[in-house]
Backbone as CSV, one residue per row, in Angstrom:
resi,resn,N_x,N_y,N_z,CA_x,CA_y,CA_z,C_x,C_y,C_z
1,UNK,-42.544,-42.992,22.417,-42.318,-41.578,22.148,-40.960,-41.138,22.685
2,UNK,-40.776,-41.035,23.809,-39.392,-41.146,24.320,-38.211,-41.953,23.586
3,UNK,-38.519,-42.656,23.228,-37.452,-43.641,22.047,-37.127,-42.926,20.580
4,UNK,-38.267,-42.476,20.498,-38.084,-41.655,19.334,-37.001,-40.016,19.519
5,UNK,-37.605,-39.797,20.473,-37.264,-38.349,21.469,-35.559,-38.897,21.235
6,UNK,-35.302,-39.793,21.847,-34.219,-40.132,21.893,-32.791,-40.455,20.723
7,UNK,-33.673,-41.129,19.522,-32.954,-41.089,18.501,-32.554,-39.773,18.112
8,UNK,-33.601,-39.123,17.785,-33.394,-37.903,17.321,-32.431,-36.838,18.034
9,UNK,-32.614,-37.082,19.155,-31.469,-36.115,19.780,-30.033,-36.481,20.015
10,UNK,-29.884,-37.817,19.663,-28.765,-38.461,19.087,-28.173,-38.305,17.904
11,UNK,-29.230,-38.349,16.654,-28.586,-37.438,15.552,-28.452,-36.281,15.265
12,UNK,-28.983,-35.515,16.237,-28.588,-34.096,16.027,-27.072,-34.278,16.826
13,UNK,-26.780,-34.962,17.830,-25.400,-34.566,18.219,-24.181,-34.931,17.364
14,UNK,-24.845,-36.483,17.059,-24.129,-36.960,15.452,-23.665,-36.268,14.444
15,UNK,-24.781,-35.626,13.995,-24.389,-34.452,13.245,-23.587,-33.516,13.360
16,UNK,-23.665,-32.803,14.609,-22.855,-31.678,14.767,-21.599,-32.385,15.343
17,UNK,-21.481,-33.496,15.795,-19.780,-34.044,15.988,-19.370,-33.671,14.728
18,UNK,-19.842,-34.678,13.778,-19.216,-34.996,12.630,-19.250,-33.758,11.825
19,UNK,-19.917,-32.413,11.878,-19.566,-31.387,11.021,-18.341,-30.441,12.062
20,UNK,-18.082,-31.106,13.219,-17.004,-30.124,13.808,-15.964,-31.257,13.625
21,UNK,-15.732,-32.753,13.545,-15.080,-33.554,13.122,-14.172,-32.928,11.875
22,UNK,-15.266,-33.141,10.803,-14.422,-32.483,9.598,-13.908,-31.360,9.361
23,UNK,-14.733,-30.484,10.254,-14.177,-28.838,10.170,-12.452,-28.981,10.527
24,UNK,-12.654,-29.708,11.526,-11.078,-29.953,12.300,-9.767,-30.960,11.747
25,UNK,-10.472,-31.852,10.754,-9.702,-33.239,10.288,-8.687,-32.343,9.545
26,UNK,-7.236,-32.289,9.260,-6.057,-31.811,8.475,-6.730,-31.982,7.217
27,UNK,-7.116,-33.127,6.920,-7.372,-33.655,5.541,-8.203,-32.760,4.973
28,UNK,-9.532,-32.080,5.929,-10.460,-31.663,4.907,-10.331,-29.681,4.869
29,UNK,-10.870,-29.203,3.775,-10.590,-27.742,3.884,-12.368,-27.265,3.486
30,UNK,-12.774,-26.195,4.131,-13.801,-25.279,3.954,-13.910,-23.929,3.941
31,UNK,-13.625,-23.396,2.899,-14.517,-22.171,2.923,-15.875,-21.595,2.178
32,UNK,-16.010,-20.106,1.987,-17.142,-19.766,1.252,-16.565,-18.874,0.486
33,UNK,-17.012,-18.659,-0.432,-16.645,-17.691,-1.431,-17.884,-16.481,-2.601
34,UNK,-18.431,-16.144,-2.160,-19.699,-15.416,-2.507,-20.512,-16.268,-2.119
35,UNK,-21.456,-17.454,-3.284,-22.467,-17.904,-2.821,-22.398,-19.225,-2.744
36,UNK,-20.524,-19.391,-3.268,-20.539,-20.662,-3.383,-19.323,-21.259,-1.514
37,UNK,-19.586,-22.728,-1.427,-19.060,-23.379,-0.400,-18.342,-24.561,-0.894
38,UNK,-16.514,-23.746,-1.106,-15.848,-25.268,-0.915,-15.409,-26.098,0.187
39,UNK,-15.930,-27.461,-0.071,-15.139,-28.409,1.000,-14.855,-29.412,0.321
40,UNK,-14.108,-30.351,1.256,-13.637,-31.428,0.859,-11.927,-31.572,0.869
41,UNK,-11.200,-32.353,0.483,-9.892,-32.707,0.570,-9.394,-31.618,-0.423
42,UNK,-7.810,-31.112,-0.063,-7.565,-30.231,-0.951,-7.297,-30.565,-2.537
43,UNK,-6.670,-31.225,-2.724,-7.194,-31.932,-4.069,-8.336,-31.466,-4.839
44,UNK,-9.889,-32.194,-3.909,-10.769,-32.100,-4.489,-11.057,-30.311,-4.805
45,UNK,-10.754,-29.411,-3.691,-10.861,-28.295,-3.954,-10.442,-27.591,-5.051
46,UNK,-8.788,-27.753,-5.521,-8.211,-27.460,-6.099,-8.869,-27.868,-7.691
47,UNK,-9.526,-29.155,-7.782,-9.682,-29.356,-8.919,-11.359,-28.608,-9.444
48,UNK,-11.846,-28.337,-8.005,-12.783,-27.414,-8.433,-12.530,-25.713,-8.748
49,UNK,-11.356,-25.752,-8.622,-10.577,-24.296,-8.693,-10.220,-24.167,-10.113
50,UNK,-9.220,-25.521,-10.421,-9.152,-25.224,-11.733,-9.867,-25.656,-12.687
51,UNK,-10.981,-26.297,-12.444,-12.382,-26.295,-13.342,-12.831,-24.876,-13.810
52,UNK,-13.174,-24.063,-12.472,-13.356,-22.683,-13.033,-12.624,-21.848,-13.515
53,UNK,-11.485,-21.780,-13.418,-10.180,-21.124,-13.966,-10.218,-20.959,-15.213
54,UNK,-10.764,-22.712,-16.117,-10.372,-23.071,-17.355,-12.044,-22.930,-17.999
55,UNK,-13.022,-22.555,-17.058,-14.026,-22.204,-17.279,-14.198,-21.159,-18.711
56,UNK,-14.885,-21.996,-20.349,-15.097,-20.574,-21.258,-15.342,-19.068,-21.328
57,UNK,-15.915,-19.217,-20.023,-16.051,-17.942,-19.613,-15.209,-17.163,-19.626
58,UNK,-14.167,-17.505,-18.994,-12.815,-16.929,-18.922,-11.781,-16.920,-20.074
59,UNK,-12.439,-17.432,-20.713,-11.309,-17.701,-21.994,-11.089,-16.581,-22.309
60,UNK,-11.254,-15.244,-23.091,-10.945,-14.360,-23.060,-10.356,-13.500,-22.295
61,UNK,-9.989,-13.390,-21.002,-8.851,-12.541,-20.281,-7.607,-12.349,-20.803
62,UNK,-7.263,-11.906,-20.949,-6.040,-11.463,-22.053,-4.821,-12.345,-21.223
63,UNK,-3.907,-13.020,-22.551,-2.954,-13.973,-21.790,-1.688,-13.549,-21.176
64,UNK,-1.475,-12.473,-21.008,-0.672,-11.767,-20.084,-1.576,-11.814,-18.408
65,UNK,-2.821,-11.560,-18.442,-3.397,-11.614,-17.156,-3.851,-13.143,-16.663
66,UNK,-3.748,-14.050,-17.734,-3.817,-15.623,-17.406,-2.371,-15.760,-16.942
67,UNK,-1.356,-15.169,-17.236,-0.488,-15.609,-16.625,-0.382,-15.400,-15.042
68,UNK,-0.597,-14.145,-15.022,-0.885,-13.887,-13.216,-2.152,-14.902,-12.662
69,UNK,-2.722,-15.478,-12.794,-3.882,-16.253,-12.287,-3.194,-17.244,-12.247
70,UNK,-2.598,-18.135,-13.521,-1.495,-19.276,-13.143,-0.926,-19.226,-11.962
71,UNK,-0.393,-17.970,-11.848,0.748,-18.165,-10.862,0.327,-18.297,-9.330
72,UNK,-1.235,-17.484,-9.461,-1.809,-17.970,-7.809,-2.155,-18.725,-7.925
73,UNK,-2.833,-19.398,-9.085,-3.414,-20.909,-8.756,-2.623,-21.703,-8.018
74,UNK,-1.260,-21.658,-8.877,-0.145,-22.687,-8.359,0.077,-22.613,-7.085
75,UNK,0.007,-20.983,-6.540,0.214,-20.817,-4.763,-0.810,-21.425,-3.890
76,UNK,-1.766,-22.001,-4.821,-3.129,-22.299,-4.033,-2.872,-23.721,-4.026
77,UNK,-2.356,-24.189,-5.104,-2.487,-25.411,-5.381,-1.275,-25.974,-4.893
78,UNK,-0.121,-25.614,-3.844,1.200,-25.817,-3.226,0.488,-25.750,-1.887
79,UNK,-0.597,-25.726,-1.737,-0.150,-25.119,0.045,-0.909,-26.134,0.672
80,UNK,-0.082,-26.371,1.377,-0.798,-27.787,2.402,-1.473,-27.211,3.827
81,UNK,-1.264,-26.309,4.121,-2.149,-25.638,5.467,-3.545,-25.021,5.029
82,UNK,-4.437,-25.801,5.565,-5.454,-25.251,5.552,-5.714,-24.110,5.781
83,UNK,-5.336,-23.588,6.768,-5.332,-21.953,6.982,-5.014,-21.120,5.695
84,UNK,-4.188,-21.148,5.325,-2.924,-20.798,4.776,-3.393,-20.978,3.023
85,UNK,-3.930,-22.310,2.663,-4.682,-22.605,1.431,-5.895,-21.277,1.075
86,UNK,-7.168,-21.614,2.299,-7.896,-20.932,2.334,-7.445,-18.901,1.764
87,UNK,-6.692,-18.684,2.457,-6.575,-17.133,2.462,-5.816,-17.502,0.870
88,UNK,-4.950,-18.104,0.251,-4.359,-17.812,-1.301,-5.403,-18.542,-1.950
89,UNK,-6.519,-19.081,-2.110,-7.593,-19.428,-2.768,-8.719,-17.970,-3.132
90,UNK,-8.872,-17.617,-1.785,-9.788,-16.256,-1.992,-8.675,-15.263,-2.361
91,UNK,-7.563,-15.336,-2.580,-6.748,-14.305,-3.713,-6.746,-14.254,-4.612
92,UNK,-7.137,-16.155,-5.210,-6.807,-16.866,-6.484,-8.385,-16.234,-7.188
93,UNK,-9.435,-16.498,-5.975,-10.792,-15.901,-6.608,-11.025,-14.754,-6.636
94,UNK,-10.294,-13.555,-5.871,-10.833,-12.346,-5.976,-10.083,-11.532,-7.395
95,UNK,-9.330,-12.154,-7.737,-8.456,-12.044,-8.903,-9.482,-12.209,-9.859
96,UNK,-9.463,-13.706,-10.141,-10.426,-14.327,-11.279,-11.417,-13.317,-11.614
97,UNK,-12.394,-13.254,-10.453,-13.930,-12.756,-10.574,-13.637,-11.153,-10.911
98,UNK,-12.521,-10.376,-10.794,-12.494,-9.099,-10.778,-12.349,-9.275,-12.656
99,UNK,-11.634,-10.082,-12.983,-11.577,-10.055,-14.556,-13.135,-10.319,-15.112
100,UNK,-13.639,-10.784,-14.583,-15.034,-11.500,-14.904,-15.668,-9.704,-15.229
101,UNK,-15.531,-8.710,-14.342,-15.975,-7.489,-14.962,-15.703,-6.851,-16.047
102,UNK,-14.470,-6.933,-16.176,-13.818,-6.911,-17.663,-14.376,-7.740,-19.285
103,UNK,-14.942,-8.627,-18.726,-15.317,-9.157,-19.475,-16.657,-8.960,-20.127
104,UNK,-17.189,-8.594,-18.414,-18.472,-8.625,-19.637,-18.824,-6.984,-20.391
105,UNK,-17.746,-6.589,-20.257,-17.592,-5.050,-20.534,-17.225,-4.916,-21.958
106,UNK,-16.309,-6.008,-22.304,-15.541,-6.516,-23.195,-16.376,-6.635,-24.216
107,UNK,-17.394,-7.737,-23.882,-18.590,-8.416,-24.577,-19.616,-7.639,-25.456
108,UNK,-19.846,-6.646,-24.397,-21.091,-5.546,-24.464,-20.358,-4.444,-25.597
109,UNK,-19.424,-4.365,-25.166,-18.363,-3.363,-26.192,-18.570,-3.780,-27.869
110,UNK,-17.566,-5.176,-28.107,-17.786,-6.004,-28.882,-19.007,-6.127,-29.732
111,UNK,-20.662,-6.180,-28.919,-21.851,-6.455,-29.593,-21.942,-5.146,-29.739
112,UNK,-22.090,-3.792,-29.425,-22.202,-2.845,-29.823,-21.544,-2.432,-31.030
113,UNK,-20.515,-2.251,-31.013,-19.349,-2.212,-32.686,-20.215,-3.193,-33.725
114,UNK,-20.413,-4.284,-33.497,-20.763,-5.799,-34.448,-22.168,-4.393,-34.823
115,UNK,-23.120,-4.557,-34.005,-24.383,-3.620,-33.743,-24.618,-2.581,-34.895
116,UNK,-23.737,-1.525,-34.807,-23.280,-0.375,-35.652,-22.650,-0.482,-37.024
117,UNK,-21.742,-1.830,-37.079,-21.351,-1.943,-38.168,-22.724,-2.293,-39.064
118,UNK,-23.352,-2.715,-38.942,-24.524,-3.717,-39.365,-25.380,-2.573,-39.822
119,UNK,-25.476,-1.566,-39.167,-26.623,-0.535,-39.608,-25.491,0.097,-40.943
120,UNK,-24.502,0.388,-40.846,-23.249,1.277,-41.323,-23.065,0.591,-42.785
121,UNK,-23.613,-0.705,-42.699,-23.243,-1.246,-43.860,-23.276,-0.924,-45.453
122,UNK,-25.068,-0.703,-45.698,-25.248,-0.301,-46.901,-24.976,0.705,-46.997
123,UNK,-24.848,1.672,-46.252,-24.545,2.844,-46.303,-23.146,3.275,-47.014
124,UNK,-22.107,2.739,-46.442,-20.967,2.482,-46.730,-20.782,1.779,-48.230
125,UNK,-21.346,0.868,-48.197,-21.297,-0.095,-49.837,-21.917,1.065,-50.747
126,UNK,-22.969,1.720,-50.804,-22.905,2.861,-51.688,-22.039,3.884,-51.676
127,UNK,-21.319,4.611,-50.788,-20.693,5.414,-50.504,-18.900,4.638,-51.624
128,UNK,-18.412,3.793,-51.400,-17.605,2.571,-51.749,-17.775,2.831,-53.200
129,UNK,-19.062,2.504,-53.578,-19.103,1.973,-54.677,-19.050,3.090,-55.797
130,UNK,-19.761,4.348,-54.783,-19.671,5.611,-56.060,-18.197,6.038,-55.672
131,UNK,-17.164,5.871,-54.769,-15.641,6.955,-54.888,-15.215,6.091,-56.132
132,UNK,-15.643,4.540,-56.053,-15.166,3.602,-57.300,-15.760,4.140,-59.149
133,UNK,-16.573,4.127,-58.760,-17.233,5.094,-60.433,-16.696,6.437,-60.110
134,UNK,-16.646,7.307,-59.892,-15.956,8.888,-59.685,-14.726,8.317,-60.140
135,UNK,-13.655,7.710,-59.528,-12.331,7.246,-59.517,-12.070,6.836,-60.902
136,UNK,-13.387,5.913,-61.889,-13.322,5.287,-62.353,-13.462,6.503,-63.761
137,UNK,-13.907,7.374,-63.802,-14.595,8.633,-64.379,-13.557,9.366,-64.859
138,UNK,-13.063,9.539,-63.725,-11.825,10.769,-63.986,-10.485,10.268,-65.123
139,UNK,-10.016,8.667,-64.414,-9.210,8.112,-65.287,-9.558,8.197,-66.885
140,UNK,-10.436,7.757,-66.968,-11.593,7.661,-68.202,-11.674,9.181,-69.101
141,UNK,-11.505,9.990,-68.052,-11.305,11.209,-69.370,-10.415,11.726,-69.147
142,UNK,-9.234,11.504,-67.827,-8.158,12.301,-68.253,-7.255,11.245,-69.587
143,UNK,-7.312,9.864,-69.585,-6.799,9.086,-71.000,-7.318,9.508,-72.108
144,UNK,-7.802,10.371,-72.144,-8.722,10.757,-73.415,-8.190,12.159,-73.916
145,UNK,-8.606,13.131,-72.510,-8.247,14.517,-72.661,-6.766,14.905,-72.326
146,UNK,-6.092,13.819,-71.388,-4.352,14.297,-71.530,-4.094,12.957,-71.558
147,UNK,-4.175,12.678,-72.432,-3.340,10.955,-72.887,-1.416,10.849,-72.561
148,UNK,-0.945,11.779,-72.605,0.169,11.940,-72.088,0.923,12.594,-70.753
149,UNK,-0.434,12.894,-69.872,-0.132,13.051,-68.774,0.608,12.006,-67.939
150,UNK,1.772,10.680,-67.985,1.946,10.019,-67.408,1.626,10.046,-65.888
151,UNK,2.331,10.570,-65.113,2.222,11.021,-64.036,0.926,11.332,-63.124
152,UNK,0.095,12.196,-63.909,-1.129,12.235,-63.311,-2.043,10.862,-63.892
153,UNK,-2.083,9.804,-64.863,-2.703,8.554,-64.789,-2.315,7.965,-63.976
154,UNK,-1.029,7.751,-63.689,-0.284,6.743,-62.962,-1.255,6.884,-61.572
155,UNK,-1.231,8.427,-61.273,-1.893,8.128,-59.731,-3.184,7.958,-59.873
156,UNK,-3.786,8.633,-60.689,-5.203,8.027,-60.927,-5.875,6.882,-60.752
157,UNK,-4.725,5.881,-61.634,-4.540,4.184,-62.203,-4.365,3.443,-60.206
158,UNK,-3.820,4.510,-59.730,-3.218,4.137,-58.289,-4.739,3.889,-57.200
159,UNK,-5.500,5.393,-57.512,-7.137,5.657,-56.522,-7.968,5.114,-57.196
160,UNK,-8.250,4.696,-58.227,-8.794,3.601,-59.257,-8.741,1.889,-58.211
161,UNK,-7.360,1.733,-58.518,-7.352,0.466,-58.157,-7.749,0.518,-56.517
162,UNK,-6.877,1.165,-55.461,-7.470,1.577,-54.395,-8.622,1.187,-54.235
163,UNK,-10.178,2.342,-54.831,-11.065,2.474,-54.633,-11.832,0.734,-54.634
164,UNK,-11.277,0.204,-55.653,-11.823,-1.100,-55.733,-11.825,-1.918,-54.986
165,UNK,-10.399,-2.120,-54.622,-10.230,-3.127,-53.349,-10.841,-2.646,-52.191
166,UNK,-11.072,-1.356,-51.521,-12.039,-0.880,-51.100,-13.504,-1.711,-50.959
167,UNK,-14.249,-1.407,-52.214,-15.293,-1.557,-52.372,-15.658,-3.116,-52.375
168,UNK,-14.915,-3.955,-52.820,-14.828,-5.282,-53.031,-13.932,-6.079,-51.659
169,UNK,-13.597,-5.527,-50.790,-13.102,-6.268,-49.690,-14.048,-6.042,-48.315
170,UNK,-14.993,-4.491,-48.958,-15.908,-4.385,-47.916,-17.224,-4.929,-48.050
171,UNK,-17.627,-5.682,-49.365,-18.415,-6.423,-49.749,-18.277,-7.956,-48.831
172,UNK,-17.221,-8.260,-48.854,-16.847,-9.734,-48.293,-17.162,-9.481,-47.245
173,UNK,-16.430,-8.183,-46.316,-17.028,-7.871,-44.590,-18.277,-8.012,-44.487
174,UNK,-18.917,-7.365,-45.715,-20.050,-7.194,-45.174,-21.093,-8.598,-45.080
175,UNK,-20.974,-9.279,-46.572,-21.550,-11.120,-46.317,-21.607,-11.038,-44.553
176,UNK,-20.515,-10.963,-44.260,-19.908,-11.910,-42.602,-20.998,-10.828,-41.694
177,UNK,-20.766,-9.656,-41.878,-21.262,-9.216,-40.628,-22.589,-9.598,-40.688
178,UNK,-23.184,-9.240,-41.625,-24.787,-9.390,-41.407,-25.479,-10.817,-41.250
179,UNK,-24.369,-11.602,-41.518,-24.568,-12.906,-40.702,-24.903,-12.861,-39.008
180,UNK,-24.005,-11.814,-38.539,-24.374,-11.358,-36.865,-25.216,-11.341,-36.826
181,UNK,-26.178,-12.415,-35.681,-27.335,-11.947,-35.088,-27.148,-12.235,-33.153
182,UNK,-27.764,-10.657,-32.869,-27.684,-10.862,-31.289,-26.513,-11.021,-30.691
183,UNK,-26.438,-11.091,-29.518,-25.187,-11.626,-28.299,-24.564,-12.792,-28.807
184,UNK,-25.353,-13.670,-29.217,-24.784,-14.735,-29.611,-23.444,-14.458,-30.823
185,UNK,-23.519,-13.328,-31.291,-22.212,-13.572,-31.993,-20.775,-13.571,-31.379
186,UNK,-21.197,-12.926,-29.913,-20.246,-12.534,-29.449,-19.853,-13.913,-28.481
187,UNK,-20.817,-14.401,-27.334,-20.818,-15.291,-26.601,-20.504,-16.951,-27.429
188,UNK,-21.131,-16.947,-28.472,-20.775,-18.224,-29.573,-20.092,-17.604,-30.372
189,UNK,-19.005,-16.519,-30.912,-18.195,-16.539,-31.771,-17.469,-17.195,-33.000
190,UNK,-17.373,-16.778,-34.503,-16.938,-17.693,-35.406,-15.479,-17.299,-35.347
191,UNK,-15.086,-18.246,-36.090,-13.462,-17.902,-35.991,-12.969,-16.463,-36.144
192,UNK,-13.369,-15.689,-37.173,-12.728,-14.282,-36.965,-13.514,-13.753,-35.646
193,UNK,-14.293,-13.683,-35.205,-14.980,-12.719,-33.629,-13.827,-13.272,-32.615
194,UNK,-13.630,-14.385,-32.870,-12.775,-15.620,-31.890,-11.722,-15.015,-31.617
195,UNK,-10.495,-14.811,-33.074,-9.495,-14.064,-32.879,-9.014,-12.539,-32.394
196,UNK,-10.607,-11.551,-33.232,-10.327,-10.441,-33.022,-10.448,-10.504,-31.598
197,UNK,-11.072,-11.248,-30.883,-11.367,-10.809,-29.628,-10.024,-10.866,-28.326
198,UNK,-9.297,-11.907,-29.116,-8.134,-12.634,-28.512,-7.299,-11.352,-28.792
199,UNK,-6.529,-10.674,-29.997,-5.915,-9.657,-30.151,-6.082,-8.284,-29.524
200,UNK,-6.931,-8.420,-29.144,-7.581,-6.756,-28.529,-8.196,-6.932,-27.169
201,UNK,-7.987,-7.755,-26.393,-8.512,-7.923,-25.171,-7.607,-6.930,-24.261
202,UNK,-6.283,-7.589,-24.467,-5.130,-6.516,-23.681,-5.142,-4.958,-24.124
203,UNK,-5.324,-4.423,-25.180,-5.431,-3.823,-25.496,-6.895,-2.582,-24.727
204,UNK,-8.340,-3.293,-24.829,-9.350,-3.205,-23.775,-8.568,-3.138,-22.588
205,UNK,-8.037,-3.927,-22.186,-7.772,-4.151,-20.775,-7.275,-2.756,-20.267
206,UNK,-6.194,-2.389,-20.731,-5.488,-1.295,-20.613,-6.253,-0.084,-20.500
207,UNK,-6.933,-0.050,-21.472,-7.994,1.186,-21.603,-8.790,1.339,-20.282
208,UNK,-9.576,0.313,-20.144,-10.236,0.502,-19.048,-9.522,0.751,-17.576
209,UNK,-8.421,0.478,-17.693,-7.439,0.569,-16.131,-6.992,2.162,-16.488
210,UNK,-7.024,2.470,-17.336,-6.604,4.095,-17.718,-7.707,4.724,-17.439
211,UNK,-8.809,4.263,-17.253,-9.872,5.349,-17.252,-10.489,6.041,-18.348
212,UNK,-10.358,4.935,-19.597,-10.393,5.412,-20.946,-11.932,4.488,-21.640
213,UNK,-12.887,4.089,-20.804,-13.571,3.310,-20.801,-14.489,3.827,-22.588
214,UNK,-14.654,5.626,-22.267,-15.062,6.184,-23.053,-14.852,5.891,-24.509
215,UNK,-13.806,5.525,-25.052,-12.960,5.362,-26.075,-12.866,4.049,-27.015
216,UNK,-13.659,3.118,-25.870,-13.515,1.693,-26.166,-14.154,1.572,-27.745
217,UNK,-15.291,1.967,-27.870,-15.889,1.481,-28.934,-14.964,2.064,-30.102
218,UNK,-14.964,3.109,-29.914,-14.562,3.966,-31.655,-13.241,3.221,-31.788
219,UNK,-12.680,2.766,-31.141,-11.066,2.483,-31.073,-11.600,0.690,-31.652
220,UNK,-12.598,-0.143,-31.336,-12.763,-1.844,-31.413,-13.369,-1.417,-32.772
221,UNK,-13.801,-0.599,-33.128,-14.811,0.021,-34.349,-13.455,0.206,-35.640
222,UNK,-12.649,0.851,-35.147,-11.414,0.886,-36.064,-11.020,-0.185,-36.180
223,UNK,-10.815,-1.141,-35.087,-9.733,-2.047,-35.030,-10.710,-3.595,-35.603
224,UNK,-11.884,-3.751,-35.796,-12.382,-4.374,-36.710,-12.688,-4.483,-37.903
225,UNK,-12.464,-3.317,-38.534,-12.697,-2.575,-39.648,-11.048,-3.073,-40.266
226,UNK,-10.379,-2.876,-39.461,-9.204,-3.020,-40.104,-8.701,-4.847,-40.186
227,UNK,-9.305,-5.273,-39.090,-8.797,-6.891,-39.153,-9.709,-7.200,-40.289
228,UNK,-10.979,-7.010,-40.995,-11.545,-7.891,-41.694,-11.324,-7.599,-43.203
229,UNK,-10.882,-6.139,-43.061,-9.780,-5.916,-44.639,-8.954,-6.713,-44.525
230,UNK,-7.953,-6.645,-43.930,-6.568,-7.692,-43.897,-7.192,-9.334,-44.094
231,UNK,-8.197,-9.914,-43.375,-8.729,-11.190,-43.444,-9.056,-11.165,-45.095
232,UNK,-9.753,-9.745,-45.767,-10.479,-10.571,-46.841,-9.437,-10.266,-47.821
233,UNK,-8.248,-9.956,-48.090,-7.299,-9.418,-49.380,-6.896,-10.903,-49.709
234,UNK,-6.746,-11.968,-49.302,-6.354,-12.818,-50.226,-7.679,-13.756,-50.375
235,UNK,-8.772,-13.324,-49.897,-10.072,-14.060,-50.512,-10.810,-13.690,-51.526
236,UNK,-10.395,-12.079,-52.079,-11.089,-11.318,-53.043,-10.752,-11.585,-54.205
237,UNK,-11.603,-11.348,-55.128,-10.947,-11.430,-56.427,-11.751,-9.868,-56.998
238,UNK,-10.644,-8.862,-57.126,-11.001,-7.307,-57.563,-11.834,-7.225,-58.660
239,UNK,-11.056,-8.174,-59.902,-11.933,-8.199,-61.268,-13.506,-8.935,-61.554
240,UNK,-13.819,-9.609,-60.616,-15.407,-9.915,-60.285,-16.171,-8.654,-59.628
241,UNK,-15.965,-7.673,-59.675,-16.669,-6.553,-58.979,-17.790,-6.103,-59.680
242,UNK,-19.165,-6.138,-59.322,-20.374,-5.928,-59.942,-21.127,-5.023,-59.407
243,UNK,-21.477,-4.009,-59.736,-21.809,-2.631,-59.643,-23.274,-2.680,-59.334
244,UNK,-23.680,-2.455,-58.013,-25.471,-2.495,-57.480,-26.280,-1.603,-57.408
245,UNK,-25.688,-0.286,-57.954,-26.347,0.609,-57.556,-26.129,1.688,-58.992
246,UNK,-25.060,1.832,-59.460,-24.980,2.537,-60.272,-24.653,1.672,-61.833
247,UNK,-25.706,1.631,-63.023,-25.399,0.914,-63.843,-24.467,1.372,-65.061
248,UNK,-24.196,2.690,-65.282,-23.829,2.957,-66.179,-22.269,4.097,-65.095
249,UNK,-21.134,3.544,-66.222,-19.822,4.677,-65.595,-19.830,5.606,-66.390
């Protein structure tokens, strides 16, 4: 029993040498950082630094603010004093993680707009489709009743064509959106969510440092509306346009 008594109180001192050993060795570095605990050689730290850095998560921070994170990483990733490492690491993280709020603000923003568009849809495609018959109406009897009005067809011929591309480019949006289902459109993104999100992050960013948090949606609500016209004008074809609601012009 005593033998035993004895080991054991040998590895407890073992232990605590060797965790004040390493605390003290140049080579090794420790800190904590919320819930997490780095140690190990700085190297190894560093490469757990920029694991999370390059973490998807983060992919979206707008690349003007990846550039400031570069630049502490690098201060983190230059410094050979442990002391000295430690304090520009928890700069490098209090940085990071403060964007991490942004983000998911970003996200929530994002699925809300996707959200709204989706209800907005048919609504809109009828709305679309009758300024296109009205538009289509008027031309139709002013060629009839002032056949020599140049001027007033011309613009007619102008909200005519308008109305169409309209109606037929918001048809294509619409295929895509109602493909959206859930968070996941936002968190798994297809290539257009991918980009819009990339173009308008800084843009978010700004807002919210203004105190303009209020504003976010109606403003990502415009500004999607407008990227997926521009995406669909060279995928449309105007003269395939087929009328769902109203059969007769």
């Amino acid at each position: 029993m005593k033998f035993l008594t004895s080991i054991l109180v040998f590895l407890i001192i073992y232990q605590s040498y060797a965790q004040q050993r390493e605390s003290a060795s140049p080579n090794r570095y420790r800190f904590s950082y919320k819930s997490n605990t780095y140690k190990g050689t700085r190297v190894e730290i560093t490469t757990q630094l920029r694991t999370l850095k390059n973490n998807s998560w983060f992919i979206n921070i707008p690349k003007e603010k990846q550039t400031v994170l570069n630049t502490l990483f690098k201060k983190v990733k230059e410094q050979p004093i442990p002391r000295l490492y430690r304090k520009r690491a928890i700069i490098f993280l209090d940085a990071l993680y403060a964007y991490e709020k942004f983000l998911i603000l970003y996200d929530n923003a994002v699925y809300e707009v996707i959200q709204n568009l989706k209800q907005d849809m048919r609504r809109l495609d009828f709305k679309f489709e009758r300024q296109y018959t009205k538009a289509k109406r008027i031309l139709d009897r002013t060629q009839k009743e002032d056949k020599n009005n140049v001027q007033k067809i011309g613009f007619l011929q102008k909200e005519l064509h308008d109305s169409q591309i309209k109606l037929v480019s918001h048809r294509w949006m619409k295929k895509i959106i109602e493909r959206y289902n859930g968070m996941d459109a936002v968190k798994k993104p297809d290539k257009f969510i991918t980009e819009f999100k990339k173009i308008e992050a800084m843009n978010v960013f700004i807002m919210i440092e203004e105190k303009e948090i209020d504003k976010i949606n109606s403003y990502l609500e415009n500004q999607i509306i407008d990227f997926f016209y521009k995406k669909s004008i060279p995928e449309i074809d105007p003269d395939k346009l087929e009328l769902d609601y109203i059969d007769k012009i």
